[in-house]
C-alpha positions in Angstrom: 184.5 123.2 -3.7 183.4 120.7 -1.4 185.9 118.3 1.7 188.0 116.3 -0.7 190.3 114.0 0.5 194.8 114.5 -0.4 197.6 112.4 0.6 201.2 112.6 -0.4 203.8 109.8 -0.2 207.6 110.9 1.1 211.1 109.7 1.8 211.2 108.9 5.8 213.4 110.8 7.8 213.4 110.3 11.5 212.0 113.6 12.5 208.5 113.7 11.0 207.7 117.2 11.8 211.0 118.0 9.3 209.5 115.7 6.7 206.3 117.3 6.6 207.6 120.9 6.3 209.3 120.1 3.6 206.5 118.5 1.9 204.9 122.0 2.9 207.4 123.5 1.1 208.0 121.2 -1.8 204.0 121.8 -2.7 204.1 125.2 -2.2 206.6 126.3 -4.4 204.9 124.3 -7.2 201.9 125.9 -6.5 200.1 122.8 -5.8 197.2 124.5 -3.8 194.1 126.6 -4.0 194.0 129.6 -5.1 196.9 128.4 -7.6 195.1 125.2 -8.5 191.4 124.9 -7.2 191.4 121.5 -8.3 194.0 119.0 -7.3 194.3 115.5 -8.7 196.0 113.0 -6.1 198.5 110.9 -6.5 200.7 114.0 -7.1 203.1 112.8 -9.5 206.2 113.6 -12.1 203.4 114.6 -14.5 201.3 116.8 -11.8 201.1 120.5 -12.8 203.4 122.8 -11.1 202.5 126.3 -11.9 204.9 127.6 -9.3 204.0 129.5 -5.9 201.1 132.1 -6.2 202.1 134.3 -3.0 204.7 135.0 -1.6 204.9 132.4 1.1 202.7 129.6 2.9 200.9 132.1 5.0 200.0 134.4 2.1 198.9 131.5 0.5 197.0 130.1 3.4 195.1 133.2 4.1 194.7 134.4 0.1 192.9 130.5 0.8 190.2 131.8 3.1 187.8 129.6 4.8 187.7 127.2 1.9 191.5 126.1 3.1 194.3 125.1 0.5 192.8 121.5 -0.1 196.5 120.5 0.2 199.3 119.5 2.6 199.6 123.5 3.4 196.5 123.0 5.4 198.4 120.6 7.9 200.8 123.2 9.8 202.8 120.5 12.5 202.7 117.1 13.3 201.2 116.2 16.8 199.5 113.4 18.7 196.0 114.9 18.7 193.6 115.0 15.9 193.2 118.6 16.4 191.9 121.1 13.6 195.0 121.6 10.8 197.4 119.0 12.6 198.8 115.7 11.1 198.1 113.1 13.9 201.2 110.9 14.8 199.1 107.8 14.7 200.5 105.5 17.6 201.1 102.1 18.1 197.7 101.6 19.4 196.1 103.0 16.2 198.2 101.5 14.2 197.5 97.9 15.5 193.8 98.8 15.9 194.1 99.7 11.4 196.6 97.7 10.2 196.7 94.6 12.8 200.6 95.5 13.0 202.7 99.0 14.0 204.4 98.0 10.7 201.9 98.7 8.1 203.3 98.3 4.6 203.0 100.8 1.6 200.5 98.4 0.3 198.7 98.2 3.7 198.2 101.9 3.9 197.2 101.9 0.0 194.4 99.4 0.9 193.0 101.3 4.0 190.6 103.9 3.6 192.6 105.9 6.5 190.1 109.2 5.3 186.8 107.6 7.0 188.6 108.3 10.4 189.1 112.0 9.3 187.2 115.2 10.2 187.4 118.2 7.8 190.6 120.3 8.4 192.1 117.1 10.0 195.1 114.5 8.9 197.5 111.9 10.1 201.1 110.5 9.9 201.9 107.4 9.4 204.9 105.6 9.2 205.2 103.1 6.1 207.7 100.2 6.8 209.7 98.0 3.8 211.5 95.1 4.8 210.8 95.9 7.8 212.2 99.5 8.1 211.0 102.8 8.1 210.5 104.0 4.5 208.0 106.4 3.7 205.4 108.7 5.3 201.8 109.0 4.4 200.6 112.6 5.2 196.8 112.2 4.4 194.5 115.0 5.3 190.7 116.4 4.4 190.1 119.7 3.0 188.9 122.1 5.4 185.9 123.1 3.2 
């Protein structure tokens, strides 16, 4: 299948770790992942197939993955400060200066940035998107284990 590059857009909530599981869930139980879907088109949108879960739960789905990994969010099992394998790195405020040249970075700042050359297969980030100066969103970008 070949790395590819996903990302997903969602509400902010104050706990991120919260946030991504249930973006976890959310794309799991529309069987947005490999085996289900081998090929995913990002954005996910309204019109983005949802064939419904394939196994019985993430893990089932994980493993029935093999080594070639989900090539989705299901890959990305917590949210942590270290760019370790299948964890979405918390970027701080010193990364997000060093990217953005603010630790605000707009959605339309984080749209420009190509955040997937600082990625490793199997790896992903966190980042907090700001509007009006407010947390909004979070970005959950990752690259396919493959």
């Amino acid at each position: 299948m070949g790395a590819r590059p996903y990302w997903y857009f969602v509400k902010y909530e104050p706990d991120a770790e919260k946030a991504l599981q249930k973006l976890r869930q959310r794309e799991f139980l529309a069987g947005r992942y490999n085996p289900v879907l081998p090929s995913l088109e990002f954005p996910i949108g309204p019109g983005s197939p949802a064939p419904g879960a394939g196994h019985a739960s993430i893990e089932e789905a994980v493993e029935a993955a093999g080594e070639e990994g989900t090539g989705s969010i299901l890959d990305l099992v917590h949210v942590g400060e270290s760019g370790e394998f299948l964890i979405a790195r918390l970027l701080s405020e010193d990364d997000l200066e060093a990217a953005f040249e603010t630790t605000r970075p707009t959605r339309a700042m984080v749209e420009r940035l190509d955040i997937f050359d600082e990625l490793d297969r199997g790896t992903g980030v966190c980042v907090t998107v700001y509007k009006d100066g407010k947390p909004d969103e979070y970005l959950f970008a990752g690259y396919s284990v493959d």
